[in-house]
C-alpha positions in Angstrom: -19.2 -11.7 -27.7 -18.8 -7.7 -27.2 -15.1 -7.6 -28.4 -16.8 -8.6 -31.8 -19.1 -5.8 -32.0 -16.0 -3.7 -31.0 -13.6 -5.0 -33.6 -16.8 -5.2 -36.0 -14.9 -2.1 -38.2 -11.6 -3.0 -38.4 -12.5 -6.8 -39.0 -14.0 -6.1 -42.7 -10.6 -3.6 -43.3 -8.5 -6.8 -42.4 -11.3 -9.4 -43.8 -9.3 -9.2 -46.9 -6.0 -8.9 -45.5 -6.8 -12.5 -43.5 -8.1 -14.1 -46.9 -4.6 -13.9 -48.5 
C-alpha cells in the first residue's frame, strides 16, 4: 500500500479530475 502514500499528492490534484 506504499504506492498510495506516494501518489497521496497528486491523487487529491486529480481527485476532481477523476470525479467528472
Amino acid at each position: 500500500m506504499a504506492r498510495l502514500e506516494l501518489v497521496h499528492e497528486p491523487i487529491l490534484v486529480v481527485y476532481p479530475y477523476m470525479d467528472v
